[in-house]
C-alpha positions in Angstrom: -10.3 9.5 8.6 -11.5 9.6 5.2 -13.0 13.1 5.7 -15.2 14.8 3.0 -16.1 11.2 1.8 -19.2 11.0 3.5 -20.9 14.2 2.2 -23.8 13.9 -0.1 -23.3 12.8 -3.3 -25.1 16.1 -4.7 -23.6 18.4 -2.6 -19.9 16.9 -3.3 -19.5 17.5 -6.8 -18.4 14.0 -7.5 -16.9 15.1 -10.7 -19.8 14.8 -12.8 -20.2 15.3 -16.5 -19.6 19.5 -15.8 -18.8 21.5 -19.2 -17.8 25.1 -18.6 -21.0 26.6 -16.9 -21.4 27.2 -13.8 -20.2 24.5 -11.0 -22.6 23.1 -8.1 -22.1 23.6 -4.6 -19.1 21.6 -3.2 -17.3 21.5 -6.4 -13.9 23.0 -7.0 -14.5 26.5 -8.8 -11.5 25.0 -12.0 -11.2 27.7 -15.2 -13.4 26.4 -17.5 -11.1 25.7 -19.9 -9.6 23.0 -18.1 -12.8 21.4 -17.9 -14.3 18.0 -19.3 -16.6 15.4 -19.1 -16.2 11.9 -17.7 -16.0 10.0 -20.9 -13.0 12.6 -22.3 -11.2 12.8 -19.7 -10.8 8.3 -19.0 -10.6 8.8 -23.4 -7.4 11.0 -22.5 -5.7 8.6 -20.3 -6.8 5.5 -22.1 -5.1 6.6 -25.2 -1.7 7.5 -23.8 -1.6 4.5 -21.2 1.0 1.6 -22.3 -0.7 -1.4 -24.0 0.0 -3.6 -20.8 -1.7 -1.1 -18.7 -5.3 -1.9 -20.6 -5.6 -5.9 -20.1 -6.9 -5.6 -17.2 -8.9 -9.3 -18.0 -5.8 -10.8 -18.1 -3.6 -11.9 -15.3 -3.3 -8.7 -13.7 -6.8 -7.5 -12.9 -7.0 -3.4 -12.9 -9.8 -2.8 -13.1 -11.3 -3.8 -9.6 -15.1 -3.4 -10.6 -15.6 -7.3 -10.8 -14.0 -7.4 -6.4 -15.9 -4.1 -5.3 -19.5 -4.8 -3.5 -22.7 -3.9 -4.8 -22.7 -1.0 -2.8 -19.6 0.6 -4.1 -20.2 0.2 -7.8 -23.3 2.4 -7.5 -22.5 5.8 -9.4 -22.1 8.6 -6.4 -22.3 11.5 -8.7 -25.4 13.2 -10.5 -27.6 10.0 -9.7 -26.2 7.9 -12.8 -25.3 4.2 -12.3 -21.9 2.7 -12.0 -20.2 0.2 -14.6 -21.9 -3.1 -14.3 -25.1 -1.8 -12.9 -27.9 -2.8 -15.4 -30.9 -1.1 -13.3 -33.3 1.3 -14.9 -33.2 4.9 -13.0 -36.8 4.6 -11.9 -35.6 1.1 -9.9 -32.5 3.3 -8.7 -35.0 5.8 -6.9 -36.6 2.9 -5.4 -33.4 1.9 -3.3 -32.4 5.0 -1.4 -30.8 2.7 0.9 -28.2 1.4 -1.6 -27.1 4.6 -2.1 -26.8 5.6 1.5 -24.6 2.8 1.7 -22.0 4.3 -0.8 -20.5 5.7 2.2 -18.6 4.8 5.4 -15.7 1.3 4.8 -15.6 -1.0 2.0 -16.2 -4.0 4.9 -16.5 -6.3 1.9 -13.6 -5.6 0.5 -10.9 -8.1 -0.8 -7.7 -8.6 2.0 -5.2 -9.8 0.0 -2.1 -9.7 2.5 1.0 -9.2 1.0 2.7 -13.4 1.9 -0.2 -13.7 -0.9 2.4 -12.9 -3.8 5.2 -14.4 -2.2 4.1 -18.2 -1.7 7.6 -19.9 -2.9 9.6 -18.2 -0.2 12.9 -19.0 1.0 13.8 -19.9 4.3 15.2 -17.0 6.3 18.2 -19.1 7.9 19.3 -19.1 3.9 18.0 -15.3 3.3 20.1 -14.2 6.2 23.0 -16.6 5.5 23.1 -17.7 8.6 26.0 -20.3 10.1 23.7 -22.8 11.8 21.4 -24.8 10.2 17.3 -24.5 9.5 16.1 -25.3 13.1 13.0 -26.8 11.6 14.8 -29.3 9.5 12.2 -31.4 7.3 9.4 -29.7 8.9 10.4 -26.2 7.4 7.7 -25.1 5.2 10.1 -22.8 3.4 12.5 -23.7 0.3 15.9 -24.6 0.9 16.8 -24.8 -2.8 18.5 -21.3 -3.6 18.2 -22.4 -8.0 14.5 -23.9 -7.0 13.6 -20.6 -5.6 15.0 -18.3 -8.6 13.2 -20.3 -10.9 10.5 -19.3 -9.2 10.8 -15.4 -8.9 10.0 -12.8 -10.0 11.8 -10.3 -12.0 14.1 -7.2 -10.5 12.2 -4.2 -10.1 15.5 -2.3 -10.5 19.0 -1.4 -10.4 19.3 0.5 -7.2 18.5 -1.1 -3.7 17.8 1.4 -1.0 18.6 -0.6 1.6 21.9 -1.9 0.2 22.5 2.4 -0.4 21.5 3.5 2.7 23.2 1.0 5.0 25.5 -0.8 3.1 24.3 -4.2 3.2 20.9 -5.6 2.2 19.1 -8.0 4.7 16.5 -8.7 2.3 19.9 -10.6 0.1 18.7 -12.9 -3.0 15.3 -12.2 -2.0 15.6 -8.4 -2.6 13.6 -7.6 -5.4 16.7 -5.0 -6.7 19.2 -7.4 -6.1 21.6 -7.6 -8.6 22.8 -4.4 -7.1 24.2 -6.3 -4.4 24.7 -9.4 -5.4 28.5 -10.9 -6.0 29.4 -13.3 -9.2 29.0 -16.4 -7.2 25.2 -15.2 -5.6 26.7 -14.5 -1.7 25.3 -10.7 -0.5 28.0 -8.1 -0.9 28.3 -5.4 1.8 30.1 -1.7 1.8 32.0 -1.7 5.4 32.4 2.0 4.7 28.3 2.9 4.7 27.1 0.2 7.2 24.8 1.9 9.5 22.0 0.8 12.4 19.0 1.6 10.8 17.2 4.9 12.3 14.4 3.4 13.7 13.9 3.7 17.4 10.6 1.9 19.4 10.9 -1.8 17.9 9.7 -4.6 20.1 12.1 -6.4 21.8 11.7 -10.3 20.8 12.1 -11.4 25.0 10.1 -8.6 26.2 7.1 -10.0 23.2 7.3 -13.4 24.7 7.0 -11.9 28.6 4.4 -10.1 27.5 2.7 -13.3 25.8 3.2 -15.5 28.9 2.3 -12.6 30.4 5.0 -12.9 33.5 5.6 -9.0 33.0 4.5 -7.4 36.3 3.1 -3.4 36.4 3.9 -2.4 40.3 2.8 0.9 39.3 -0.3 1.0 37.3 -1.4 -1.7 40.2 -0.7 0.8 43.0 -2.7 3.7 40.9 -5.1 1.7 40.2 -5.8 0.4 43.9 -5.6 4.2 44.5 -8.5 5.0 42.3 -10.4 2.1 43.4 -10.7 3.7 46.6 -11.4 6.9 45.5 -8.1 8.7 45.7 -9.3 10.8 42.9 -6.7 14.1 42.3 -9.2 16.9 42.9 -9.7 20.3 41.5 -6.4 22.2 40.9 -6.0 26.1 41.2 -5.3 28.4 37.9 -1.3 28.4 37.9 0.3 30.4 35.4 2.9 28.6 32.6 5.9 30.1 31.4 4.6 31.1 27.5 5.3 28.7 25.3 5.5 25.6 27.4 2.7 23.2 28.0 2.1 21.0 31.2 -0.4 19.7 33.2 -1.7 22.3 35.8 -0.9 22.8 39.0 3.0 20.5 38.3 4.4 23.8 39.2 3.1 22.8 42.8 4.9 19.7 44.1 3.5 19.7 47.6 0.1 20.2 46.4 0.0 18.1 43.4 1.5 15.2 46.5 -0.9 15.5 48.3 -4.2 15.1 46.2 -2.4 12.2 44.6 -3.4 10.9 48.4 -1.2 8.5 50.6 2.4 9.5 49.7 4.2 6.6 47.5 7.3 8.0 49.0 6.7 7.0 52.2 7.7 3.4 53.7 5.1 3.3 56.0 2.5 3.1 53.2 4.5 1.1 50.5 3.3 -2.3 50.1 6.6 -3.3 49.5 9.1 -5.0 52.3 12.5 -2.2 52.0 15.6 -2.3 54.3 16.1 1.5 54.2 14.5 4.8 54.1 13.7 4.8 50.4 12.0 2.3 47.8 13.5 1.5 44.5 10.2 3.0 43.1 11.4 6.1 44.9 14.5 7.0 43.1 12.8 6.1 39.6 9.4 7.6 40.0 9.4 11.6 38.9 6.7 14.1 40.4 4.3 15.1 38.4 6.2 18.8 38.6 9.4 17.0 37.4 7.6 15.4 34.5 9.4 16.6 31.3 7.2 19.7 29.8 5.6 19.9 26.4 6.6 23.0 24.2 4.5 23.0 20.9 2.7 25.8 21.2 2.1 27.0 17.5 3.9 24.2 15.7 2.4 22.5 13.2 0.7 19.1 14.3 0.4 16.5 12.2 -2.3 14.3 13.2 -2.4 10.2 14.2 -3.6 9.1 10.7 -4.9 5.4 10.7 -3.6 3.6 8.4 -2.2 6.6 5.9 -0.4 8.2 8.8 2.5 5.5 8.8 6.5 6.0 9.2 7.1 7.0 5.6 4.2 9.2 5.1 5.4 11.2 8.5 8.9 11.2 6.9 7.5 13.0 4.0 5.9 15.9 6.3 8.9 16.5 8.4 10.5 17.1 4.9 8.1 19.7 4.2 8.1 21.1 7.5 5.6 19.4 10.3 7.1 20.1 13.9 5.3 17.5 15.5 4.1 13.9 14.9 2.1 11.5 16.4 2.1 7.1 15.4 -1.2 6.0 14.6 -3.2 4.6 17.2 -2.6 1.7 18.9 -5.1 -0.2 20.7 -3.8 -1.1 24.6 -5.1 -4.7 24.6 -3.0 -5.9 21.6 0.1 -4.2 22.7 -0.2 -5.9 26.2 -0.7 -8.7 23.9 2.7 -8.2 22.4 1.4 -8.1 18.7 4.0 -7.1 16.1 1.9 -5.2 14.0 0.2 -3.7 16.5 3.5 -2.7 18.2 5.0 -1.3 14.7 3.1 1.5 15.4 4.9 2.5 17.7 8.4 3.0 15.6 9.6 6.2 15.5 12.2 7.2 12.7 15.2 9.6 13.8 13.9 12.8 11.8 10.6 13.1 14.0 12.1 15.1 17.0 8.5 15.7 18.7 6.8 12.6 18.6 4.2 10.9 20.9 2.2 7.6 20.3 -1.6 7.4 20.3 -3.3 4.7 22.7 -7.0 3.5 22.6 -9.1 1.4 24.9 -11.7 1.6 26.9 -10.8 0.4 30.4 -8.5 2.0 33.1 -6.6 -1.1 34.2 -5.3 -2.1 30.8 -4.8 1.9 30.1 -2.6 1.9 33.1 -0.4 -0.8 32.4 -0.4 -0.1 28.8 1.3 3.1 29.7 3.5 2.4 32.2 4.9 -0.6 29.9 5.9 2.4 26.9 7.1 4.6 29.7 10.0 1.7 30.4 10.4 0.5 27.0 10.4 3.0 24.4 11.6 6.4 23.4 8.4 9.5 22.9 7.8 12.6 24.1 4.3 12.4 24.8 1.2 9.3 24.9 -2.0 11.0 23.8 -5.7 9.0 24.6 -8.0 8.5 21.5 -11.2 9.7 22.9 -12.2 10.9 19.1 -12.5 7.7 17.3 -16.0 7.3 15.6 -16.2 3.5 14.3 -18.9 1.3 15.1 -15.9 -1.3 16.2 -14.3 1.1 19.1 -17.4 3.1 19.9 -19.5 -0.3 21.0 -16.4 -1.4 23.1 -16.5 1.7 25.3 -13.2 3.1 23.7 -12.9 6.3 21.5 -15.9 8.8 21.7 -17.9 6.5 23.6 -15.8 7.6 26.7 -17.1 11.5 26.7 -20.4 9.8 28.1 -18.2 7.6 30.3 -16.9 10.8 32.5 -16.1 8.2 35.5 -14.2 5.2 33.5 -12.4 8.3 31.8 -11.4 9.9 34.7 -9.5 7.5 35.6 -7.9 6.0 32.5 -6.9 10.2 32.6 -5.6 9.8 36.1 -4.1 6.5 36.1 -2.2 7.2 33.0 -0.7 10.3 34.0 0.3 8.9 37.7 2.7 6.0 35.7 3.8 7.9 33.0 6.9 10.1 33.4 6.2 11.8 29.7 3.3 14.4 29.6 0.1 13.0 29.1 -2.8 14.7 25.8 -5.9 14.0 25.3 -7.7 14.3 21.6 -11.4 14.9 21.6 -14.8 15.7 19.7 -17.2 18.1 20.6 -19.3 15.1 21.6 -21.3 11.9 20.2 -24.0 13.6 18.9 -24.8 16.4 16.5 -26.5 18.8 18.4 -25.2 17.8 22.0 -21.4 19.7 22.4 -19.4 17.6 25.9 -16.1 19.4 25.1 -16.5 22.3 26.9 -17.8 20.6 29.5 -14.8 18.1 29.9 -12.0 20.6 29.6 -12.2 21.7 32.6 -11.9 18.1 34.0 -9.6 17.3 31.9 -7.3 20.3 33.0 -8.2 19.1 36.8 -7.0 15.3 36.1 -3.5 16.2 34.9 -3.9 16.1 30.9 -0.8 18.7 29.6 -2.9 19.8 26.4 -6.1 18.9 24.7 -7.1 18.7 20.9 -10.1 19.4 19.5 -11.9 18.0 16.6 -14.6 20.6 15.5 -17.1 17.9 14.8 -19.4 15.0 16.2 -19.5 11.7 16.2 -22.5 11.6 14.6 -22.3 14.1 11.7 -18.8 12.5 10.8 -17.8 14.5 7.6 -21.1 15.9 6.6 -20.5 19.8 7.8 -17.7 21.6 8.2 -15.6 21.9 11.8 -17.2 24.3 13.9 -14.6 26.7 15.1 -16.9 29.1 17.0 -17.3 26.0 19.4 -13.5 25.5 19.7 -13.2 29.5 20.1 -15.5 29.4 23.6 -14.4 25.6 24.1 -9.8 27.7 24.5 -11.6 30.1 27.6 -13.1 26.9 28.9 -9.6 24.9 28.5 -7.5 28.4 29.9 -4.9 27.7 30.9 -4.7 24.7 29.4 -3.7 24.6 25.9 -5.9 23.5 23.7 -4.9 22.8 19.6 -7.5 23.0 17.1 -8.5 20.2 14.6 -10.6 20.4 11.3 -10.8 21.1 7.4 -7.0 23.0 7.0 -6.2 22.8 3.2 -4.3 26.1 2.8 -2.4 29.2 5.1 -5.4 31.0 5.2 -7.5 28.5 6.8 -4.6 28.3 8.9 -4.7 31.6 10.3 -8.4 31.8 10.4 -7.5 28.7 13.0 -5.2 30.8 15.1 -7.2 34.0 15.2 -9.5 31.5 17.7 -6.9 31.8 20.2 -6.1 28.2 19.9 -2.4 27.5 21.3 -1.8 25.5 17.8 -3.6 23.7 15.1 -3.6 19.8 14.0 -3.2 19.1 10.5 -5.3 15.5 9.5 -6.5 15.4 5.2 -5.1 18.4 4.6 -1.5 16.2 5.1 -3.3 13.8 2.7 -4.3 15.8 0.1 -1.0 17.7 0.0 1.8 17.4 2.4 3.8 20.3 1.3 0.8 22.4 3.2 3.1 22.6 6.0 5.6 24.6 3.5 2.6 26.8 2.5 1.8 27.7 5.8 5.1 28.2 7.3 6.2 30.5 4.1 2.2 32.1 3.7 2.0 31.6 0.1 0.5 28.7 -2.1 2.1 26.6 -4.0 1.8 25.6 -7.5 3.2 22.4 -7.5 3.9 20.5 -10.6 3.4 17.0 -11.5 6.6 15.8 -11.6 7.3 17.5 -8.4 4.5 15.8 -7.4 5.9 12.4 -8.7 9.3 13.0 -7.0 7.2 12.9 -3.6 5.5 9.6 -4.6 9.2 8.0 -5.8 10.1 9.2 -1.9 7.7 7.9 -0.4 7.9 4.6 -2.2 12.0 4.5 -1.3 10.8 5.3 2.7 8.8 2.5 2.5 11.1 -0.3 0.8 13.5 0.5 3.6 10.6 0.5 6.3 9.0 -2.8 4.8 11.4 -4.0 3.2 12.8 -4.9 0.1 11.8 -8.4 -1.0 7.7 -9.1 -2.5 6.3 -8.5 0.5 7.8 -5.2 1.5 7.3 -4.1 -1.9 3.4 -4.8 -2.2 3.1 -3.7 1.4 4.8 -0.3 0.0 2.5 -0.2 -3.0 -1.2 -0.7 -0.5 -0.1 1.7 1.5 0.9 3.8 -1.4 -2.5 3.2 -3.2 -4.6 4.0 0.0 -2.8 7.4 -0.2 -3.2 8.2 -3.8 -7.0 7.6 -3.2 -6.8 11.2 -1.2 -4.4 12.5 -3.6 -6.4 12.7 -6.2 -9.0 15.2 -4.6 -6.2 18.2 -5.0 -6.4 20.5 -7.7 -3.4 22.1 -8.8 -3.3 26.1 -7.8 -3.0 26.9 -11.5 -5.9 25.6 -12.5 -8.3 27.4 -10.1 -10.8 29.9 -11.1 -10.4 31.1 -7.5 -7.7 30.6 -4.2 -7.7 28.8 -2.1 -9.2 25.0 -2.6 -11.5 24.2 0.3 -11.5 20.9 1.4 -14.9 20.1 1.3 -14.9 20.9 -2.7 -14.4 17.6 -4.9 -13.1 18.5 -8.7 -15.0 17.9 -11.2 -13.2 16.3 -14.2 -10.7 18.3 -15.5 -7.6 18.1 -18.0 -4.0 18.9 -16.6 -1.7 21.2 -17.7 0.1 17.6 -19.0 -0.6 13.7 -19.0 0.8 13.0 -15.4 -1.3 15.8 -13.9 -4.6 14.6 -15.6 -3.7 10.9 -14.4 -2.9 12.0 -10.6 -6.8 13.6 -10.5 -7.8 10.5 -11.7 -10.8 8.9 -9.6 -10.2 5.3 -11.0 -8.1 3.1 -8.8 -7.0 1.4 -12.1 -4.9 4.2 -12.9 -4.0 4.7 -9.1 -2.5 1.1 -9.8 -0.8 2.4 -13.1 1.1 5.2 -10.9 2.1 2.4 -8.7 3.2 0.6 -11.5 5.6 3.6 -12.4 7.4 3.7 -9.1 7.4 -0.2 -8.1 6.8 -2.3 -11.1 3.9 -4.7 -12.4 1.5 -5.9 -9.8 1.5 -9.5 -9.5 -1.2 -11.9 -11.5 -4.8 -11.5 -10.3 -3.7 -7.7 -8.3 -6.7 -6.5 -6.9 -6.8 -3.0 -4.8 -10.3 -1.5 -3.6 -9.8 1.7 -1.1 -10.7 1.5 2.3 -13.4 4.1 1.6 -16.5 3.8 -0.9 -16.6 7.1 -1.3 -12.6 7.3 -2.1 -12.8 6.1 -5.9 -15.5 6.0 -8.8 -16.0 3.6 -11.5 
C-alpha cells in the first residue's frame, strides 16, 4: 500500500540538498524559489517550534531515531548517511544490501498498543455506571477507586467532547479525556435527552453470535452444499455474451435463470435432491435463497472508487472522502479465518458508517471452504452492497499462505473460492487483481474471461505485478486490451491517479470506472478535483481543518478516553506519513504532480505548509500534538514503511 516508497532511492528524489538548478528524475519540478536544502529547511521548523516540542530526550521521545532499525536510519537520498550512522562512505558502498533493505515494512518496529498509556484504568462496571456490581469482585484487575484513579490521570485534552456533542451522552464518562464537558458538580455523567442518538455505525459484531462463532456451534448449510457441489465437479461452465442494461453491473449470463439453474447442476430447489428431511413441497432454504438473476445488481459504472486501504483506509479516513466526493467505498480487508474466528478487530473492519451508501467489504484467504462459509456468514449478518476477493495482495505473509496474488497461479482453488462465494452470497460478488506475480509474465487477461464465466459482477485491475511492487508506473496499455478481454464484464482500472487528468487518461482506456488507492492518501479532495476538472490549491489551514476532522471521526470511532485518543493519533500519524509527499499546486513549476515525483525540500507559502511537507516523523508527532494534545512519556511512532520518513 505504501506505493512510490519502494522506488530507487536515486530515481525518487528523496528530497535531497536541491538549490534552484535543475531537478533529477522523479522529483517534483517546485519554482525554484521555494527551494532549500535539508539543513534550512529542519533550521526553519526548529526555530518556530514551541520549546516543549524540542526535548525530545526527555520524557516524551520525538525523535524516534534511537527505536528505528539499522536499516531505516540509513540515509535514502543522494547516498549520504542517516543521523547516528558513523560509517565512512567507502564502508557504505560496501553494503549494498543495507540499503536495499531501506525498503518494504519496518518489521522491527516498536508496537506500542494503545492499553500501554492507559495502565491505571478504571473498571468499566464504574465507567459505565452500571447498577450491579463488578462481577469479578477482588479478582478485578481494574481500579474501583474513582479519587485513586483521578490522581492518576492525565490532563483534559479539551473543552468540547464529540461524543457527548454528537449523541448527547458520553460513554467514555470520567474516563473521557474532554470530560469536564460533561461532567455534573458531584462527578455523575450528564446527558442531553434532546440530542441522544444511536450511533451511525452499522456491521458491529454481535457479542452472542462472537461466542457461537468461538465455540464454533454456528452451522453454514449453504456453503456445505456448494462446496459438496464443487467437490464433485459441479463447476458452472462457460456462459454466453448477454447484453446489460448500460450502467448496471452483474455477473453474466443472471439475465438467464433457467440457464444460470442449470449449470449450477442438481437443482437446490428440488426436494428430491435436498439433503434435508421437509414435510412439503418447498425447503426453508427455498424461500430464502435468491437466483443468481435476482441477485441485487451493481451500478458504479464511472463512479469514483475508493480503494480497500490497509490500515490507512479505516472508517474515518473513508468519512473524509465521501466528504469530498468518493461514490463508492470498500473496508479494508479482512482475512476469512479470523472472522470465522470471531476476532473483534478483525471484525471492526467490517463497520460501515451511515454516509458510505455503496460499500462492500474486502475478504482474503486462500482456501475455498473457509471462503464459503466466510461469506455466507456476512451475507446473514451484516449490511453491504457488495464482498470483493483480495487476489492483489503482495506480502510475503499472504502470498506464502496461498491467499492474495498467489491465487492467479492457483486457477483451480480460485475457481472455486469464485464459485462458492457467489452461489451463498445474495450480494454481487468483485474480484480485485494484478496483472500477475511476476514482472514480465501478465495472468489478467487470461483470467477475465474465467472470471466473467464463474459469476464475478466486475473486476479491478491493478496495472502492476507482484513482483515489481512500486518500482514502474501502472501499465494501462495492459488494462486497455485486458477491458476487450473482460467485455462485457466491467472491468475498473487501478494505478498512480494523483490529479483529473490522469483521471481521464484512465477512462479514455475504456475502463467502466477507475479505483482511487495513494492518490486518496496524498490528497483526498482529489475526488473534488476530478468531479469539478480543475486543481485545487488548497491551503494549509484548509488542510488542517481536514486533519482536525479526521481526528473528531476518530474520537467518536475509537473513542474518547487514552486509548481511543492514541489509537486516533497512530492512525493519524500513519496518514501524515503520505501526506507529506503532496506539493501544494502553487508552488509547482509545472501541473500536475505525478505520483511517482517525491519533493525535494522546499519552503511553504507559511509555517504550517513547510511543517506538513515535513519528512521527519518528529514533526508528524508535533501536528498530532496540535489536534490531540501531548503524547504520553516515552511516545515512540516509526511508520509502517521505511521508505515513508527520513532522518
Amino acid at each position: 500500500m505504501a506505493e512510490g516508497a519502494a522506488e530507487a532511492p536515486a530515481e525518487s528524489g528523496g528530497g535531497g540538498d536541491l538549490g534552484a538548478g535543475a531537478l533529477e528524475r522523479g522529483v517534483a519540478p517546485i519554482k525554484s524559489r521555494y527551494l532549500t536544502t535539508k539543513e534550512q529547511f529542519h533550521e526553519f521548523l526548529e526555530a518556530r517550534q514551541e520549546k516543549p516540542s524540542q526535548e525530545p530526550k526527555k520524557g516524551n521521545s520525538h525523535d524516534c531515531a534511537l527505536a528505528e532499525p539499522e536499516a531505516k536510519r540509513i540515509r535514502l537520498e543522494d547516498g549520504q548517511l542517516g543521523e547516528g550512522t558513523t560509517e565512512e562512505p567507502a564502508e557504505l558502498g560496501k553494503r549494498p544490501q543495507a540499503q536495499k533493505r531501506a525498503r518494504g515494512q519496518n518489521k522491527g518496529r516498536p508496537h506500542v498498543k494503545p492499553t500501554h498509556y492507559d495502565k491505571n484504568r478504571l473498571c468499566p462496571s464504574l465507567v459505565q455506571e452500571s447498577a450491579a456490581k463488578c462481577f469479578f469482585g477482588d479478582r478485578c484487575r481494574f481500579l474501583h477507586d474513582v479519587n485513586s484513579y483521578l490522581k492518576t490521570k492525565p490532563a483534559d485534552l479539551g473543552p468540547r467532547c464529540v461524543l457527548f456533542e454528537t449523541y448527547g451522552r458520553c460513554p467514555y464518562g470520567v474516563t473521557c479525556r474532554f470530560a469536564r464537558a460533561h461532567l455534573g458538580p458531584e462527578g455523575q455523567n450528564l446527558v442531553q435527552e434532546e440530542v441522544v442518538q444511536a450511533p451511525p455505525i452499522r456491521n458491529g459484531l454481535d457479542k452472542a453470535l462472537q461466542q457461537q462463532l468461538r465455540k464454533r456451534k454456528i452451522h453454514f448449510e449453504r456453503a456445505e452444499q456448494a462446496l459438496r457441489q464443487l467437490g464433485k465437479g459441479h463447476l458452472p461452465g462457460p456462459t454466453p455474451a448477454v447484453t446489460t442494461p448500460t450502467g448496471t453491473v452483474s455477473a453474466p449470463g443472471q439475465d438467464n435463470c433457467d440457464t444460470q439453474q442449470a449449470r449450477l447442476g442438481p437443482s437446490t430447489s428440488s426436494p428430491s435432491h435436498s439433503p434435508i428431511q421437509t414435510c412439503g413441497p418447498l425447503t426453508d432454504e427455498d424461500i430464502v435463497r435468491l437466483r443468481p438473476c435476482e441477485k441485487r445488481q451493481l451500478d458504479i459504472s464511472g463512479k469514483l472508487y475508493l480503494a480497500p486501504l490497509t490500515t490507512c483506509g479505516n472508517l474515518p479516513f473513508r468519512r473524509i472522502c465521501k466528504r469530498f466526493g468518493a461514490d463508492v467505498t470498500c473496508g479494508e480487508m479482512a482475512v476469512c479465518t479470523n472472522l470465522l474466528q470471531g476476532q473483534t478487530s478483525e471484525w471492526a473492519l467490517l463497520k460501515r458508517h451511515q454516509c458510505e451508501d455503496i460499500f462492500g467489504v474486502q475478504l482474503e484467504g486462500a482456501f475455498p471452504d473457509t471462503m464459503t462459509k466466510c461469506a455466507e456468514l456476512l451475507n446473514r449478518s451484516i449490511e453491504v452492497d457488495f464482498v470483493d476477493i483480495n487476489v492483489g495482495c503482495p506480502i510475503d505473509l499472504v502470498y506464502k499462505k496461498g491467499g492474495g496474488c498467489a491465487l492467479m497461479n492457483r486457477s483451480a482453488k480460485f475457481q472455486q473460492i469464485v464459485c462458492g462465494m457467489n452461489q451463498v452470497l445474495d450480494v454481487p460478488l468483485t474480484v480485485k487483481i494484478r496483472t500477475g506475480v511476476q514482472e514480465r509474465v501478465n495472468l489478467a487477461h487470461r483470467l477475465l474471461p474465467k472470471l466473467r464465466d464463474w459469476g464475478a459482477a466486475l473486476v479491478t485491475l491493478h496495472g502492476r505485478s507482484r513482483e515489481q511492487r512500486y518500482t514502474k508506473l501502472a501499465d494501462w496499455q495492459y488494462i486497455k486490451q485486458c477491458v476487450m478481454a473482460a467485455s462485457p464484464m466491467p472491468l475498473f482500472g487501478n494505478g498512480d491517479i494523483l490529479s483529473y487528468e490522469d483521471a481521464n487518461c484512465a477512462m479514455q482506456t475504456g475502463v467502466a470506472g477507475i479505483m482511487i488507492a495513494r492518490g486518496a492518501l496524498l490528497k483526498p479532495w482529489l475526488f473534488t478535483e476530478i468531479k469539478e476538472q480543475r486543481h485545487w490549491d488548497i491551503s494549509s489551514s484548509e488542510r488542517l481543518d481536514i486533519l482536525r476532522d479526521f481526528t473528531y471521526y476518530g474520537l467518536e470511532h475509537w473513542g474518547s478516553d487514552t486509548q481511543g485518543v492514541e489509537k486516533t493519533r497512530r492512525f493519524l500519524l500513519e496518514w501524515l506519513s503520505f501526506l507529506c509527499r503532496y506539493v501544494p499546486v502553487g508552488l509547482l513549476e509545472r501541473l500536475p504532480q505525478r505520483i511517482n515525483e517525491r519533493p525535494p525540500y522546499y519552503l511553504g507559502r507559511d509555517y504550517l505548509e513547510t511543517l506538513m511537507a515535513s519528512q521527519k516523523a518528529a514533526d508528524w508527532i508535533h501536528i498530532s500534538e496540535m489536534l490531540l494534545g501531548p503524547v504520553p512519556p516515552n511516545f515512540v511512532f516509526v511508520p509502517k514503511h521505511k521508505a515513508n520518513a527520513y532522518k
